[in-house]
C-alpha positions as CSV (number, residue, x, y, z in Angstrom):
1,X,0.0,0.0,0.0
2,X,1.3,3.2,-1.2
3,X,2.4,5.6,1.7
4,X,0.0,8.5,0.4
5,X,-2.9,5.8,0.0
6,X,-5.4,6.3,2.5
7,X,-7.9,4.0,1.1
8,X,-8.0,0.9,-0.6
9,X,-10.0,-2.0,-2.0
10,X,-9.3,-5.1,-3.5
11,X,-12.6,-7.3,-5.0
12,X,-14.7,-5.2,-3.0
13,X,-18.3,-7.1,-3.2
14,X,-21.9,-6.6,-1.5
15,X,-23.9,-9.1,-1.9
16,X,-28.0,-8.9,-0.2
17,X,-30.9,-12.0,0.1
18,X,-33.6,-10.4,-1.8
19,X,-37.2,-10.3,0.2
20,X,-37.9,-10.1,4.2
21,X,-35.7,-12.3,6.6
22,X,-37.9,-13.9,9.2
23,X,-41.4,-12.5,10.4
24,X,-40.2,-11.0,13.9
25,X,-41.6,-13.7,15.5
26,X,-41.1,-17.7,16.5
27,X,-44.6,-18.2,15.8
28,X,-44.9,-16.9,12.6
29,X,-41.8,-18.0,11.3
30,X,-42.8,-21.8,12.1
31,X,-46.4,-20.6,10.6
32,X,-44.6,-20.1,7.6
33,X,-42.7,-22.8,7.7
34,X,-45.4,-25.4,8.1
35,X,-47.5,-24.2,5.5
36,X,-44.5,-24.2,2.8
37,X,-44.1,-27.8,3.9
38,X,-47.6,-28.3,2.8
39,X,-47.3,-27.0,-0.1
40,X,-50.0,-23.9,0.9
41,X,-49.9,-19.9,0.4
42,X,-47.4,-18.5,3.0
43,X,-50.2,-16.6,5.9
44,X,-48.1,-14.4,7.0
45,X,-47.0,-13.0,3.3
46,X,-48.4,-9.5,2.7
47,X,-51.1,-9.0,0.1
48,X,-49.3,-8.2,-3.3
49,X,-45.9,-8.9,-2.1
50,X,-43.7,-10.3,-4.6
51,X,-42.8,-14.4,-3.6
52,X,-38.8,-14.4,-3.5
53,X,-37.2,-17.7,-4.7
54,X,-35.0,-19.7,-2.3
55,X,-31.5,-17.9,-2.5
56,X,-32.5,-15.1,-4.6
57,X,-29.9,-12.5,-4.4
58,X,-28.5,-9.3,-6.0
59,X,-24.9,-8.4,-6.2
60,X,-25.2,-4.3,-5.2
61,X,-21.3,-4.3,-5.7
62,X,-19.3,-6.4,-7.7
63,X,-15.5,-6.2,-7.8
64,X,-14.6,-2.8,-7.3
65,X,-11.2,-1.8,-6.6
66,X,-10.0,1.4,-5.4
67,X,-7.2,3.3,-4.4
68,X,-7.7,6.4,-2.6
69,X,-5.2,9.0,-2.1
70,X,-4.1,11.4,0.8
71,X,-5.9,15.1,0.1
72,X,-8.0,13.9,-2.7
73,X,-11.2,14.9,-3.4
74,X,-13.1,12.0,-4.7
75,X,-16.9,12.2,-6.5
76,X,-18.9,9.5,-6.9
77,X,-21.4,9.4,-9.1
78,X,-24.1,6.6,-10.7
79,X,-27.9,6.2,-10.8
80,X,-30.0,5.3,-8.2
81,X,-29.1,1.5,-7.0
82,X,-25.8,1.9,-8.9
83,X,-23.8,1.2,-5.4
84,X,-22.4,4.6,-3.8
85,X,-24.0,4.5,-0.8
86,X,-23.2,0.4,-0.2
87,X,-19.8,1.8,-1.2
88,X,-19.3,4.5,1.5
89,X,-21.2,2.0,4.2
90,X,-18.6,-0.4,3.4
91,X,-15.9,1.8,3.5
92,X,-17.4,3.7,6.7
93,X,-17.1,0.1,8.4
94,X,-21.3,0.3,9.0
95,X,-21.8,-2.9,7.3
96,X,-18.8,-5.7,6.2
97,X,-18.2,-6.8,2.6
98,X,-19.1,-10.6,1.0
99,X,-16.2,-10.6,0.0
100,X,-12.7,-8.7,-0.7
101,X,-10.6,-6.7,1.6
102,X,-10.5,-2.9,2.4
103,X,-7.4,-0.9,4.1
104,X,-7.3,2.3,5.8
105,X,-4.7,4.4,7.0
106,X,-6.2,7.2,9.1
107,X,-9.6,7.9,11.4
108,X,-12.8,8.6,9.3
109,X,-15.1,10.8,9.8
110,X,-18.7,10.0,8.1
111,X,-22.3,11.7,7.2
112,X,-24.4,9.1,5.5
113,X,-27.5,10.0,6.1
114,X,-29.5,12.7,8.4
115,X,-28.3,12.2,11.8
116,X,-25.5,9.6,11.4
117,X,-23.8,8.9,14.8
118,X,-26.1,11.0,16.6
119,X,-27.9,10.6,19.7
120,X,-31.9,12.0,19.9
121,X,-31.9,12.3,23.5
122,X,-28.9,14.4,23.5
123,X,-28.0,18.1,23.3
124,X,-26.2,19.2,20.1
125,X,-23.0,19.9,22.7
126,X,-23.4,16.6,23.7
127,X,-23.4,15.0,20.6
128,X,-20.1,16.8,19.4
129,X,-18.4,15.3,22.5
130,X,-20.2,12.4,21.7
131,X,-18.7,12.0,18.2
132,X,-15.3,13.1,19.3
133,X,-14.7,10.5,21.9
134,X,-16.2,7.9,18.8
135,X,-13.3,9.1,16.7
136,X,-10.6,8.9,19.5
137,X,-10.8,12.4,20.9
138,X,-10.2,13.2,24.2
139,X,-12.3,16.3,26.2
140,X,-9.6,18.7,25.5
141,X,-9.1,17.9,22.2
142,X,-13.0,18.6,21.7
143,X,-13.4,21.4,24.1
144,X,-10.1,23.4,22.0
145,X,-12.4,23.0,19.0
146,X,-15.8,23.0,20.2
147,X,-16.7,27.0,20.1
148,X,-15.7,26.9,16.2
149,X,-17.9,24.1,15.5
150,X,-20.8,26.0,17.3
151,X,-20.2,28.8,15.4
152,X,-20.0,27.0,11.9
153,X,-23.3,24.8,12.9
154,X,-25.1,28.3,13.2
155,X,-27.1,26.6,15.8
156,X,-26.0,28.8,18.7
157,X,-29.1,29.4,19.6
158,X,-30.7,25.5,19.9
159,X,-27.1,23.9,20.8
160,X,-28.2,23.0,24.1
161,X,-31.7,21.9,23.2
162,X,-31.8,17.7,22.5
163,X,-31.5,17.0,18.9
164,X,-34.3,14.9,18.2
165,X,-36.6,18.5,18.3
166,X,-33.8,20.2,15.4
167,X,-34.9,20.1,11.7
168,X,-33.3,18.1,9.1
169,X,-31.8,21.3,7.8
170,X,-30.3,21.9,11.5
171,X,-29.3,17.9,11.6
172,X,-27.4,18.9,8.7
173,X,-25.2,22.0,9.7
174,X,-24.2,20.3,12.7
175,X,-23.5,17.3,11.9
176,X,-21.5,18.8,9.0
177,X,-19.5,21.4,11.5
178,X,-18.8,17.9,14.0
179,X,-17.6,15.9,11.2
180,X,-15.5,18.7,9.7
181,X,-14.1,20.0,12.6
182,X,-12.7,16.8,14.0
183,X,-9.4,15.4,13.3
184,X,-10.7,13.0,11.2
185,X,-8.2,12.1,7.9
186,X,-11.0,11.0,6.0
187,X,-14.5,13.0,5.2
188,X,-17.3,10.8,4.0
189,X,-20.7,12.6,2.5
190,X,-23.3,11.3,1.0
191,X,-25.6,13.7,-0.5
192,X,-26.7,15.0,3.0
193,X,-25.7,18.6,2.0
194,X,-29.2,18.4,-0.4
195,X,-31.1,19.4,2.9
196,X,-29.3,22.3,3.4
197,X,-30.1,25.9,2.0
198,X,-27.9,26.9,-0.8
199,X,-26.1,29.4,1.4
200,X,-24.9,26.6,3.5
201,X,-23.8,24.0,1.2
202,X,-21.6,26.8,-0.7
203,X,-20.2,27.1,2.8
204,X,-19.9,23.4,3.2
205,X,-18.7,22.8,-0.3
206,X,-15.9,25.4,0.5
207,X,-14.8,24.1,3.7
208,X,-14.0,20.5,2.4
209,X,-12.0,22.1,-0.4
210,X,-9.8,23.6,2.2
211,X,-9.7,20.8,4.6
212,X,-8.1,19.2,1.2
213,X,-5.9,21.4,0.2
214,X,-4.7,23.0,3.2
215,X,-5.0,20.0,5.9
216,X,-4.4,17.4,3.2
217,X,-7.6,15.6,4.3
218,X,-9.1,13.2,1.9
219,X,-13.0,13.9,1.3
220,X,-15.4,11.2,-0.5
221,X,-18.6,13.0,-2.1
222,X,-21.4,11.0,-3.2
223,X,-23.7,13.8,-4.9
224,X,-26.3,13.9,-7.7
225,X,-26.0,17.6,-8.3
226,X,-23.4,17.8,-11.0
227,X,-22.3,21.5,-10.1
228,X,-21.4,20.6,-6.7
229,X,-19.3,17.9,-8.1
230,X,-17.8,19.9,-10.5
231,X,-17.1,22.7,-8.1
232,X,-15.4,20.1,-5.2
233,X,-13.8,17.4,-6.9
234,X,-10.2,16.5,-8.3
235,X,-11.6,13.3,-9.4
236,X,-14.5,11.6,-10.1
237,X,-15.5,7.8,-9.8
238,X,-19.0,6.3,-11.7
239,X,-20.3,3.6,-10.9
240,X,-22.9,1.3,-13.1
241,X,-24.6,-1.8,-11.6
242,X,-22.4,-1.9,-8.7
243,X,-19.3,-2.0,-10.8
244,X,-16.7,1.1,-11.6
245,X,-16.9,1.8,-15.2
246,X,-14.8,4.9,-15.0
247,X,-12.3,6.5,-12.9
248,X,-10.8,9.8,-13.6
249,X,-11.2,13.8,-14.7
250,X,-14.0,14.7,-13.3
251,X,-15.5,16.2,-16.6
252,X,-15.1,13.1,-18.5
253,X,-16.8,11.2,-15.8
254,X,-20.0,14.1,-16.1
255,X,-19.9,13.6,-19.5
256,X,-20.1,9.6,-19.4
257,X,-22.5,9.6,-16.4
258,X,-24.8,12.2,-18.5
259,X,-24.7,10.8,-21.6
260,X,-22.3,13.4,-23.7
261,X,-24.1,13.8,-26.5
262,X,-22.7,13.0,-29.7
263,X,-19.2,13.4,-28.1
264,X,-16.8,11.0,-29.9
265,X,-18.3,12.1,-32.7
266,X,-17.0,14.2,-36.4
267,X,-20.2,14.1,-38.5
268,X,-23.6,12.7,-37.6
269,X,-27.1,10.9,-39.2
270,X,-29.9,11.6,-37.7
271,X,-31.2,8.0,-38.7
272,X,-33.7,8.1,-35.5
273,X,-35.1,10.1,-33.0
274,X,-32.3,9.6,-30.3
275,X,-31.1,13.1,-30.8
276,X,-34.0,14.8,-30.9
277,X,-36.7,16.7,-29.2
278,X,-40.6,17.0,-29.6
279,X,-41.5,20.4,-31.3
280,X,-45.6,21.4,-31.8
281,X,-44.4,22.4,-35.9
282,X,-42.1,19.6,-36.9
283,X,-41.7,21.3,-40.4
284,X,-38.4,20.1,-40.8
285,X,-36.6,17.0,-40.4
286,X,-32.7,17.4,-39.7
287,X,-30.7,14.4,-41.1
288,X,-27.1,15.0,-41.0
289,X,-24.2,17.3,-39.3
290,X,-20.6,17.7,-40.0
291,X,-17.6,19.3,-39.2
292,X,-16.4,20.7,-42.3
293,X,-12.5,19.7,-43.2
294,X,-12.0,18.3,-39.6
295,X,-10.5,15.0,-37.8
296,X,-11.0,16.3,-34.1
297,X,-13.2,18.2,-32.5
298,X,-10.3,20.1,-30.3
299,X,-10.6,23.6,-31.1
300,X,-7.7,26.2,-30.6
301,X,-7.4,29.5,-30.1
302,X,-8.4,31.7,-33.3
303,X,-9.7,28.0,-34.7
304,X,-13.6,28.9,-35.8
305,X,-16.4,25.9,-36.0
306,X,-17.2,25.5,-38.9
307,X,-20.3,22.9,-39.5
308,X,-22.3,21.6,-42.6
309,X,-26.0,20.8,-41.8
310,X,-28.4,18.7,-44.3
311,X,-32.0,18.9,-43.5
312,X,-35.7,18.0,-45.2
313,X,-38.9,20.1,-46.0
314,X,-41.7,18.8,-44.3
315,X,-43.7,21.6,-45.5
316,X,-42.5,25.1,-47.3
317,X,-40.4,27.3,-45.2
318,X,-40.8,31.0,-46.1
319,X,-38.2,32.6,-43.8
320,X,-36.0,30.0,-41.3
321,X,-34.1,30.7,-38.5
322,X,-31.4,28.7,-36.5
323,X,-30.4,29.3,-32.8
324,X,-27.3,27.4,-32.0
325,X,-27.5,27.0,-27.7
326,X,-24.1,26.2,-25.9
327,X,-24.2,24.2,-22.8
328,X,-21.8,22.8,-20.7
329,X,-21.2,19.3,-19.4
330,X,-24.1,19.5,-16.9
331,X,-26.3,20.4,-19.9
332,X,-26.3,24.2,-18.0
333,X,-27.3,26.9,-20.8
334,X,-23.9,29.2,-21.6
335,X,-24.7,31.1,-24.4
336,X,-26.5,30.9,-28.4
337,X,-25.4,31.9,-31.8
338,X,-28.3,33.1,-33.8
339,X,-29.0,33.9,-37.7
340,X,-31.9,34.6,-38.9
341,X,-34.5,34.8,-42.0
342,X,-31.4,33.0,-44.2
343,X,-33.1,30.3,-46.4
344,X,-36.7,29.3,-47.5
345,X,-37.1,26.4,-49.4
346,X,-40.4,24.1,-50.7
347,X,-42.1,21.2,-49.4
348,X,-39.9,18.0,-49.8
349,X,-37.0,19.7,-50.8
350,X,-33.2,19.6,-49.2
351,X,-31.0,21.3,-48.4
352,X,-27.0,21.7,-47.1
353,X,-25.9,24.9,-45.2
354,X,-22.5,25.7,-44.1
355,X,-22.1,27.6,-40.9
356,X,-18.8,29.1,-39.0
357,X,-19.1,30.5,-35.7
358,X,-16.2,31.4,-33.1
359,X,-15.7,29.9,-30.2
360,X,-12.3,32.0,-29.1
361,X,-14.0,33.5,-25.9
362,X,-14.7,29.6,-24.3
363,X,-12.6,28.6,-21.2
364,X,-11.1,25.2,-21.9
365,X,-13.4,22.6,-21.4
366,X,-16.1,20.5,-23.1
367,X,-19.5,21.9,-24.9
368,X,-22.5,20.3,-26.2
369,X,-24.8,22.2,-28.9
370,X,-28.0,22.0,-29.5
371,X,-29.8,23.1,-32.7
372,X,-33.1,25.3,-32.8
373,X,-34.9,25.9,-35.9
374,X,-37.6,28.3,-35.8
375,X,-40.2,30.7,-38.2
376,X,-43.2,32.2,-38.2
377,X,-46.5,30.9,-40.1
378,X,-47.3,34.6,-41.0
379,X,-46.2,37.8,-40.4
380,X,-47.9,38.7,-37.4
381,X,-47.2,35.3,-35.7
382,X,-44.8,34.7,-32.9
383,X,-41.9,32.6,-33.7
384,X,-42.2,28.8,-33.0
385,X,-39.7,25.7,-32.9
386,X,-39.7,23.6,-36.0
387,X,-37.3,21.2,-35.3
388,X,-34.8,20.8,-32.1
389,X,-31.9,18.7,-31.6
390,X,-29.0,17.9,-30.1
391,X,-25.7,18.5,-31.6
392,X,-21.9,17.9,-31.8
393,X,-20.0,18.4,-29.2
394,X,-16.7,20.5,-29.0
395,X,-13.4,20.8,-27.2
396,X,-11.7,24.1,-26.1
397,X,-8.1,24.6,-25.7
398,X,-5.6,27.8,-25.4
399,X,-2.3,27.9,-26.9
400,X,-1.1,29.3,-23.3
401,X,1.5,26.7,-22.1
402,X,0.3,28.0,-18.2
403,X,-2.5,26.2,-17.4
404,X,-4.3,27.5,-14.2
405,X,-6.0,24.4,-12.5
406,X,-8.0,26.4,-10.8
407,X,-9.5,28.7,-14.1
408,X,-12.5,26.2,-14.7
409,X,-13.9,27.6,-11.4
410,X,-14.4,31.1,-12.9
411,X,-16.9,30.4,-15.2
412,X,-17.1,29.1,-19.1
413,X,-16.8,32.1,-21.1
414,X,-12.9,34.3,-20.8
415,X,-13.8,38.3,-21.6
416,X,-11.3,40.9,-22.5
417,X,-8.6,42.2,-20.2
418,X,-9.7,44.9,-17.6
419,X,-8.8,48.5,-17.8
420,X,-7.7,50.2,-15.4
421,X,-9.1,53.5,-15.4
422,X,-7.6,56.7,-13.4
């Protein structure tokens, strides 16, 4: 095990009997097991339950191996019943794999759920003491600390008021400020933070990078809000089906997790509906896109996009229009190119267009497009969709051989220089 590894996991697998174990009662159990002997409807099932088979199981995690590093900040990512959260229990020590072997160097400090590790009948000071002396703590350790963690909790006011009578949202800060604040090597989260307001889990999201950087901590994010991932995290794990299909940049694991849209991809048929979206006038049916004299989608500095688009007629066109929407990996709106009243065309007949727009002003990163035809029936009409779909993705890069880590924080778009005026 590597010296800066504070985590890692070898064949790491979950496996779980499918349907209820036992009644809660003797009597019932032998009820149950009398009448299966019989051959007769269980009595104690419950109406409309499904009838498990003997030995049924399901395999929430299969094989993952891990290696987590010292100050990392780890995402991980999946849909629902994809395995993060039997992933952090098994790493939080909650619950013990079927099989394969985890190794730890360092205390950990985890927030699974609402109230982890707290105690209903206690006082929020209670409960940080509480969770100190569970990480190894002594009093003085926790009483140097404990005024900050008040003060982060912003539960002053309630802290000596028993904690089953707090909110979720008050759960939350606390428990946050306890596990943060606690010399605890490892943070575990897993999407607890979605209770708090927005005000809070900026502040949250902020502390942990810190903690990282500063304390070389090592914090473990399960999230399914995309900006907070993007925002925290150095790296980014997905999971699919309880097994890790990718393990890297964080935007590539966005992009895979979301779908990325046409990513990998030069030119493009629109040979089904996969790409597109439901319009009330589908007057036109798109069919092909291109990059025009291109092998990559990596676009420089001073490099323009230029695209070739083949569409259908489905009825005449007197005037068309095209918006062109930019979006970023988490499919968040960043800006549009628009041209208008530049063909018209019969029913039934088709049509290439060639179209160059710059792209100089993007940070580095990835884009997805999306194409929006519109007209109007008449004059007097308001404009309406014809056809919408999703386009070709592009690649930003600068020329600048100094890369700033930290510049895809600032936003998507780089402006001008700033004058300084006297």
């Amino acid at each position: 095990m590597d010296k800066n590894c504070v985590i890692k996991t070898e064949g790491l697998q979950k496996e779980y009997k499918l349907g209820v174990i036992g009644s809660g009662t003797l009597r019932a159990d032998l009820q149950s097991w009398v009448a299966k002997k019989r051959g007769r409807e269980d009595p104690n099932r419950r109406i409309g339950a499904k009838e498990y088979k003997p030995g049924e199981r399901f395999l929430a995690l299969d094989g993952v191996d891990l290696e987590i590093f010292r100050g990392e900040r780890v995402g991980i990512i999946g849909a629902n019943g994809a395995g993060k959260s039997t992933l952090l229990k098994l790493l939080s020590r909650i619950t013990s794999p079927t099989e394969g072997s985890i190794a730890y160097r360092g205390r950990i400090a985890s927030m699974l759920e609402v109230g982890t590790g707290f105690h209903g009948e206690l006082t929020g000071r209670e409960n940080i003491y509480l969770n100190g002396a569970i990480l190894g703590m002594t009093r003085a350790e926790v009483d140097s600390k404990i005024d900050r963690i008040i003060a982060f909790s912003e539960c002053e006011q309630f802290i000596d008021t028993p904690v089953k009578r707090y909110s979720s949202g008050m759960f939350v800060k606390l428990a946050f400020a306890v596990a943060s604040h606690l010399d605890a090597e490892i943070m575990i989260m897993d999407e607890v933070l979605a209770v708090g307001d927005m005000k809070f889990q900026k502040k949250c999201i902020a502390k942990m990078r810190d903690l990282a950087v500063d304390e070389n901590r090592t914090v473990l994010y399960v999230s399914h809000n995309m900006s907070t991932i993007q925002e925290l995290c150095n790296r980014c794990i997905v999971l699919e089906h309880g097994k890790k299909v990718y393990d890297g940049e964080v935007d590539e694991a966005i992009k895979l997790y979301m779908g990325g849209e046409n990513d990998e991809f030069f030119s493009y048929e629109y040979t089904d509906d996969r790409y597109k979206f439901p319009v009330k006038r589908h007057d036109l049916n798109l069919t092909k896109i291109k990059y025009i004299g291109r092998t990559s989608n990596l676009f420089y500095d001073g490099e323009p996009v230029n695209v070739e688009i083949e569409w259908e007629n489905l009825a005449d066109i007197p005037s068309l229009s095209l918006r062109i929407e930019v979006q970023d990996v988490r499919h968040m709106p960043i800006t549009a190119f628009l041209i208008e009243d530049f063909y018209s065309g019969k029913k039934g007949e088709t049509h290439k267009q060639q179209l160059s727009f710059d792209v100089s002003r993007f940070a580095r990163g990835r884009f997805l497009t999306r194409y929006v035809f519109f007209n109007k029936k008449d004059a007097g009409a308001a404009f309406e969709d014809i056809e919408n779909s999703a386009g070709l993705a592009f690649r930003r890069q600068t020329t600048e051989t100094h890369k700033r880590p930290w510049e895809r924080l600032w936003g998507s778009v780089r402006l001008g220089e700033i004058e300084a005026v006297t």
